[in-house]
C-alpha positions as CSV (number, residue, x, y, z in Angstrom):
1,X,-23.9,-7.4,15.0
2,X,-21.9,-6.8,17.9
3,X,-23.3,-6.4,21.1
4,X,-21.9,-2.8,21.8
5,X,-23.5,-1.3,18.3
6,X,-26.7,-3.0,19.0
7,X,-27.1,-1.2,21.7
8,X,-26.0,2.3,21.3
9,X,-25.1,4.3,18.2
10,X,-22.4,4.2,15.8
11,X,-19.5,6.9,17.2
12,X,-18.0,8.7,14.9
13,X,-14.7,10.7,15.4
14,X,-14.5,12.9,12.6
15,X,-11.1,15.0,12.5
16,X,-12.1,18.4,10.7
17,X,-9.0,19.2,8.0
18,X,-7.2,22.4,7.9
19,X,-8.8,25.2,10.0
20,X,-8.5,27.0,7.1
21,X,-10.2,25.3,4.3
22,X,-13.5,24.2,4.7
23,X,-12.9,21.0,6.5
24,X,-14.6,22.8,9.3
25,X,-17.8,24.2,7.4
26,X,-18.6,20.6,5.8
27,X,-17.9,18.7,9.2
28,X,-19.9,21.2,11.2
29,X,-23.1,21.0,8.7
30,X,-22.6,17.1,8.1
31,X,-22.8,16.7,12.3
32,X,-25.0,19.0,13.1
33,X,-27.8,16.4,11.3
34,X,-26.1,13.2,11.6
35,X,-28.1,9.9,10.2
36,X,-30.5,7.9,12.6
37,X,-28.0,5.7,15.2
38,X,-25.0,7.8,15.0
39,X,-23.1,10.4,17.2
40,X,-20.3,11.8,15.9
41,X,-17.2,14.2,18.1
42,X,-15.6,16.7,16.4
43,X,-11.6,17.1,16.8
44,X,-10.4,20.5,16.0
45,X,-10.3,24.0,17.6
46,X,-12.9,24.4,19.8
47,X,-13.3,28.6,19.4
48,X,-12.1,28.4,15.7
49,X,-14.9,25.9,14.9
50,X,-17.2,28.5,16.9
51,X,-15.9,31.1,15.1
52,X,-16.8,29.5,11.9
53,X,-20.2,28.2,13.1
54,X,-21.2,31.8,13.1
55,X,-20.3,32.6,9.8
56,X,-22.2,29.5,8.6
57,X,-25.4,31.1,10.2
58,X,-25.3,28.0,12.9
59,X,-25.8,28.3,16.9
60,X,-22.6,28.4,17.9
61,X,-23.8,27.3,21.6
62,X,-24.3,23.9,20.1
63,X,-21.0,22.9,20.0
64,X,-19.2,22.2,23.7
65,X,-16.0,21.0,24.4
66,X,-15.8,17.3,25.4
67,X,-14.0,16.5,28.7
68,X,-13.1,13.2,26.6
69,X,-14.6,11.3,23.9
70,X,-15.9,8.5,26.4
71,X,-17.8,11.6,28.2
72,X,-19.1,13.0,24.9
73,X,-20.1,9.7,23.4
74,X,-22.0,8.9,26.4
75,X,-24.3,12.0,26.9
76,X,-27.9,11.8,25.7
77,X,-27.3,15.8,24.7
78,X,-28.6,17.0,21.3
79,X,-25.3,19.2,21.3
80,X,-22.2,18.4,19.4
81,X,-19.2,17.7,21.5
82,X,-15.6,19.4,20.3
83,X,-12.4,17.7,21.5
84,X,-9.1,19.9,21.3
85,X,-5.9,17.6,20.3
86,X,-4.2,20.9,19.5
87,X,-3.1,24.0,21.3
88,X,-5.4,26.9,20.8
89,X,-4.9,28.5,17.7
90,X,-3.7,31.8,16.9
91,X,-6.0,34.0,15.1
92,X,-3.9,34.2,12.1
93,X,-4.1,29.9,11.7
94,X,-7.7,29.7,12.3
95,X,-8.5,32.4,9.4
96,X,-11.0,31.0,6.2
97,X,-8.8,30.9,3.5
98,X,-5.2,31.7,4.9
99,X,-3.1,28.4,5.3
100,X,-0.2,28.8,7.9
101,X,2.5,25.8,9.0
102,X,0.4,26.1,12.4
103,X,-2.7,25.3,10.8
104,X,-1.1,22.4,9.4
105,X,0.3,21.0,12.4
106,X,-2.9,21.8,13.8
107,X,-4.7,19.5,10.7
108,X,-2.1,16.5,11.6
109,X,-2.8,16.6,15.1
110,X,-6.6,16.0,14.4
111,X,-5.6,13.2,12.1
112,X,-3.3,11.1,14.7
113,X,-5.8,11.9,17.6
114,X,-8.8,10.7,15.7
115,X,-6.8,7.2,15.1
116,X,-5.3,6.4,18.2
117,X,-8.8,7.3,19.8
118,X,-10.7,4.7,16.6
119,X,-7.7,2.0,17.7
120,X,-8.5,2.0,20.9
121,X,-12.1,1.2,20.6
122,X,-13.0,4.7,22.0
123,X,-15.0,5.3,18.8
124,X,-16.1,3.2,15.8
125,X,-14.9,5.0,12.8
126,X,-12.8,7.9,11.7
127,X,-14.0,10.6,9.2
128,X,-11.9,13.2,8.1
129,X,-11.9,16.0,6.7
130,X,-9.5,17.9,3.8
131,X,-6.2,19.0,4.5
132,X,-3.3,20.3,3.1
133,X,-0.5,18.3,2.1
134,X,2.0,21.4,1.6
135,X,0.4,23.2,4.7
136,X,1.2,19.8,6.8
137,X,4.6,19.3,5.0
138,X,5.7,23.1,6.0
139,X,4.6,22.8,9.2
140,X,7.6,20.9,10.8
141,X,5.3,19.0,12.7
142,X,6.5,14.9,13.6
143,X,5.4,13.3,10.8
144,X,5.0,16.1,8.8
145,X,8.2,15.6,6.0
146,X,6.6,11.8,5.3
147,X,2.9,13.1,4.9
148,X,1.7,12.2,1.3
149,X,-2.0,11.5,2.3
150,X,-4.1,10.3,5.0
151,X,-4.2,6.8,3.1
152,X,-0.1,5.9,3.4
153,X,-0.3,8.1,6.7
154,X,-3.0,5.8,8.6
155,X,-1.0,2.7,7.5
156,X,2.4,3.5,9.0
157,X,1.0,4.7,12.4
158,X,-1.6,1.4,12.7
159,X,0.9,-0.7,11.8
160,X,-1.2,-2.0,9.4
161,X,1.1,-4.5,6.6
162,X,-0.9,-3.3,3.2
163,X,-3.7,-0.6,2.5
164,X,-6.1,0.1,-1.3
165,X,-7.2,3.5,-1.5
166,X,-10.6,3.3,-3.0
167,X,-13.9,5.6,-3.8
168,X,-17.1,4.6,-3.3
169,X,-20.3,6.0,-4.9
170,X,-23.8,5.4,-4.9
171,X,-22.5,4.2,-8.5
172,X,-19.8,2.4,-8.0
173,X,-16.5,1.8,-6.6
174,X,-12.8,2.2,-7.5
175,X,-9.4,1.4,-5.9
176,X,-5.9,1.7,-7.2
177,X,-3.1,-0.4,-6.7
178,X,-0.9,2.5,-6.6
179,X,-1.6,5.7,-5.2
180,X,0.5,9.1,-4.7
181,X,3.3,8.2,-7.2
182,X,5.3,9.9,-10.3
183,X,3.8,8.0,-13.7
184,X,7.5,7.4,-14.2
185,X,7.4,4.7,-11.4
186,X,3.8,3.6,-11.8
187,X,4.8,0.2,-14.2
188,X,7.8,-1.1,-11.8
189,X,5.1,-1.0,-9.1
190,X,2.1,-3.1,-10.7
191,X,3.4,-6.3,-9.0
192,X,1.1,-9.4,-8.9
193,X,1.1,-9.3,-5.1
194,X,0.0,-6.0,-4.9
195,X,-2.6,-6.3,-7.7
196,X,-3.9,-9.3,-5.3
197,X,-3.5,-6.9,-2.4
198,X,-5.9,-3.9,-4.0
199,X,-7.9,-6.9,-5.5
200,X,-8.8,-8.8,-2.4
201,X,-9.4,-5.4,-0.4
202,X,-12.3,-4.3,-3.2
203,X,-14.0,-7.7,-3.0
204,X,-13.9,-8.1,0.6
205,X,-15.7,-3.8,0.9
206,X,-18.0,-4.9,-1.9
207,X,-19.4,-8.1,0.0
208,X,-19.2,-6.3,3.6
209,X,-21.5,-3.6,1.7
210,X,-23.8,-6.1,-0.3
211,X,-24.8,-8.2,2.8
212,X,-24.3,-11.5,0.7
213,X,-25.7,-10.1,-2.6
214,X,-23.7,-11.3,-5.3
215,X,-21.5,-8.5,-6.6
216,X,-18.9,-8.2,-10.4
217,X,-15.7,-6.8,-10.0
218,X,-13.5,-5.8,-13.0
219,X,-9.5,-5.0,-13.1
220,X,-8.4,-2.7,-15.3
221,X,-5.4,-3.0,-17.4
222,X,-2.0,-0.6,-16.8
223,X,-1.6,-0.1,-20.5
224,X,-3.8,1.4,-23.8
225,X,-6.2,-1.6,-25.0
226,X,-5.0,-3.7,-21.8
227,X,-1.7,-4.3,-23.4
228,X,-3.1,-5.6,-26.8
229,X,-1.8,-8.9,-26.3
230,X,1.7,-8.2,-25.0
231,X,2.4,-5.3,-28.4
232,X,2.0,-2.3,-25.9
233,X,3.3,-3.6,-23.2
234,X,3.2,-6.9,-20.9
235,X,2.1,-6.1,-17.9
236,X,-1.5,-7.6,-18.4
237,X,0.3,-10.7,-19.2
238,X,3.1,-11.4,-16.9
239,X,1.7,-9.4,-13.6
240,X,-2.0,-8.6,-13.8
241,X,-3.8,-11.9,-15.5
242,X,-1.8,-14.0,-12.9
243,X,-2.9,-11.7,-9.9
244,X,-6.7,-12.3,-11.3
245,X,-6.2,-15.8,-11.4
246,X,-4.6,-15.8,-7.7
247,X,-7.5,-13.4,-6.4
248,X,-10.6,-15.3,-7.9
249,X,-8.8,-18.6,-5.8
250,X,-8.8,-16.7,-2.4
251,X,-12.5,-15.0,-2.8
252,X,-13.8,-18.7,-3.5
253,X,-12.2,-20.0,-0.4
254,X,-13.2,-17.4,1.7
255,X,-16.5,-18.0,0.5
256,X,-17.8,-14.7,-0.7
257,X,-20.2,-13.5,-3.8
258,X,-17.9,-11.7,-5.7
259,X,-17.3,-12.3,-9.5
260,X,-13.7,-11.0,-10.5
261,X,-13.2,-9.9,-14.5
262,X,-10.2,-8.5,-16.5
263,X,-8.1,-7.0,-17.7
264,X,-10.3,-5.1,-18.9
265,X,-8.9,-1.7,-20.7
266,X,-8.5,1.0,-18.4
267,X,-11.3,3.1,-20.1
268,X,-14.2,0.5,-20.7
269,X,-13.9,-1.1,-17.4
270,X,-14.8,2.2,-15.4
271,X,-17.2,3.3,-18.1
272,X,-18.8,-0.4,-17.4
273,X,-18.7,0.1,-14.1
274,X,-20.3,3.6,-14.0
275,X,-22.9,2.1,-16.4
276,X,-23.9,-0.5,-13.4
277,X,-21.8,-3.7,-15.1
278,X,-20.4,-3.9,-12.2
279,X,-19.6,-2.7,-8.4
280,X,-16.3,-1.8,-8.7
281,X,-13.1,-1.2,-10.5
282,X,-9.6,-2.0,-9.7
283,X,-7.4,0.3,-11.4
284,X,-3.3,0.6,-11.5
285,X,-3.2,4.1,-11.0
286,X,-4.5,7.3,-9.5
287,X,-5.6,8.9,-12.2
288,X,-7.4,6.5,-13.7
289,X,-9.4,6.1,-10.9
290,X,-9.5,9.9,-10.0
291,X,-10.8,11.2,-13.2
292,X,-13.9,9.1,-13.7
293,X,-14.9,9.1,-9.8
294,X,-14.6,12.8,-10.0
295,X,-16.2,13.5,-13.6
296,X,-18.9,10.9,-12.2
297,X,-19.4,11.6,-9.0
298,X,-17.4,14.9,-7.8
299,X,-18.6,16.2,-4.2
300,X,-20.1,13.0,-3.1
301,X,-18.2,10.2,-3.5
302,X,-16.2,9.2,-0.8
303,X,-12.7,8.1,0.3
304,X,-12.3,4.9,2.0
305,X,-9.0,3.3,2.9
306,X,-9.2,-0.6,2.9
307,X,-7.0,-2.7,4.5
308,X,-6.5,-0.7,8.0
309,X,-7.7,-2.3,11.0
310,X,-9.8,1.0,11.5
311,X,-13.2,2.3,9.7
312,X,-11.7,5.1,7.9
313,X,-13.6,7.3,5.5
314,X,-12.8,11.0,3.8
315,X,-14.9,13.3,1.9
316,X,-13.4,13.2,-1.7
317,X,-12.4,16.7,-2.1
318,X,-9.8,19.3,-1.1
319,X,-9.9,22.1,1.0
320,X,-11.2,25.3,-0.8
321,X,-9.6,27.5,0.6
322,X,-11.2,30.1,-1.2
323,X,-14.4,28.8,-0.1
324,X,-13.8,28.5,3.4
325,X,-16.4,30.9,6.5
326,X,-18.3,31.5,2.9
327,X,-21.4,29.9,3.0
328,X,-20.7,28.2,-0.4
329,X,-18.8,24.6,0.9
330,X,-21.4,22.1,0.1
331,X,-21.5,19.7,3.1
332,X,-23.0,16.6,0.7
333,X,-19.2,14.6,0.4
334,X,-19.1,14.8,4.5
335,X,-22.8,13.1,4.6
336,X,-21.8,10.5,2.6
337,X,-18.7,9.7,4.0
338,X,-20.6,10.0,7.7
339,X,-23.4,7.4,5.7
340,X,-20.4,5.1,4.5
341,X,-18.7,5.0,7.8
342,X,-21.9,3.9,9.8
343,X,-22.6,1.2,7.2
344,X,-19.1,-0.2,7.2
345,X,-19.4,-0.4,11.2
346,X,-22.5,-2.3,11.0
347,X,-21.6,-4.5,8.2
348,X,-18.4,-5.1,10.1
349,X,-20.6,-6.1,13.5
350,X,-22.4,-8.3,11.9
């Protein structure tokens, strides 16, 4: 473990979604009882998250604005410290339930600032919260036209040369080769390298997590029955078993306790999975890991993006705006993704 989170806590910079949606509820009940050894700084806006503290029922005195997140992560204060990356909002952006292109500038700004500050060892992980892709996208803000999610977001503004999009849960775990994509251009993008990419990303979180515990990884197939031998399609055969193959050769070298299996059809390798066969799943695309993390484990499992040079985790739902200032956001996703986040830095420090 590295000297620096041996000594103090784990800091967390968690960016709190659309003002809006109840990116602000979760992140405000999540931090306001963080685990043992972490210390988290909120980015958003400082009276809107205020505001919404007192509809929650919480003291809004607890929260005070940080001078900067060295000063906040520094303190020995029990209160939680608020950075504004933003402007002050209007009245109208800040509103539960009423998304507004300002409010989704506002959300982007909280994203970029809570990298940058991650990258540049000012904190040890980034948690965010839900945002809005169309609020974003109509917000005109830099960046905004390209935004399809925080995943392909992160990557472009760390630099970083590949990224898996995975969920954990206390289950299991699943990643996709392919993420925000129309089906209609899913198969032209199951290439071996990045099958090995999304591969070699899963085996590497799974033995960070385990702590040398031998852990079983499955691949999924792209078509019905994995391809049935080549009849519905030969993917499996001339992309994926290859990939395996490539994958299996670079885990053995690098000398880490991770089993790789498939293809396995789609459908049994996540049931398997869920079932405790193994760790994880790799699957081609997002829906086929999105439906069985959320019929498994909606409102706590957890987005992680693997691959960046960051600690990046996200609650695993959207923002509700319906929900939002109403008392009835369920702060159990944030929790986890704080829990994730802390484990990752110390398994990382190790």
């Amino acid at each position: 473990m590295s000297a620096r989170v041996r000594r103090g806590a784990v800091r967390l910079v968690v960016s709190t979604g659309s003002p809006a949606g109840i990116g602000p509820d979760v992140s405000l009940l999540a931090t306001m009882k963080l685990p043992r050894g972490a210390k988290a700084l909120l980015l958003g806006d400082f009276h809107g998250l205020r505001e919404r503290a007192t509809l929650l029922g919480l003291d809004p005195s607890r929260l005070v604005r940080a001078r900067s997140a060295e000063a906040a992560f520094a303190s020995e204060s029990a209160e939680t410290f608020v950075l504004a990356p933003h402007a002050k909002l209007s009245s109208r952006a800040k509103k539960p339930g009423a998304p507004s292109p300002e409010g989704g500038a506002a959300a982007l700004a909280f994203i970029d600032a809570g990298c940058d500050l991650v990258a540049r060892g000012a904190g040890d992980a980034l948690v965010t919260g839900p945002v809005s892709k169309a609020e974003i996208a109509s917000s005109g803000a830099e960046g905004s036209r390209t935004f399809l999610g925080h995943t392909e977001h992160l990557m472009a503004r760390l630099g970083a040369p590949s990224v898996t999009m995975a969920f954990w849960s206390r289950k299991f775990t699943t990643s996709l080769v392919t993420t925000h994509l129309a089906v209609k251009d899913v198969p032209k993008r199951i290439t071996k390298a990045a099958v090995v990419r999304a591969t070699l990303h899963t085996a590497r979180f799974l033995a960070g997590l385990a702590g040398g515990k031998p852990q079983r990884l499955v691949v999924s197939g792209l078509n019905p029955h994995a391809g049935e031998d080549g009849l519905l399609g030969r993917e499996e055969i001339e992309r994926i078993s290859p990939a395996i193959i490539e994958a299996r050769g670079v885990i053995e070298r690098e000398g880490l306790a991770v089993v790789i299996e498939g293809p396995v059809p789609a459908e049994s390798a996540l049931r398997l999975a869920h079932e405790g066969h193994y760790a994880g799943a790799v699957t081609m695309f997002h829906d086929q890991a999105t439906i069985a993390m959320k019929l498994t484990g909606f409102g706590e499992a957890v987005n992680v993006s693997l691959g960046l040079p960051i600690v990046r985790t996200s609650v695993d739902h959207g923002t509700a705006f319906d929900r939002a200032g109403t008392g009835r956001a369920d702060p159990l996703g944030m929790r986890e993704a704080i829990g994730l986040a802390v484990r990752m830095v110390v398994g990382r420090a190790r």
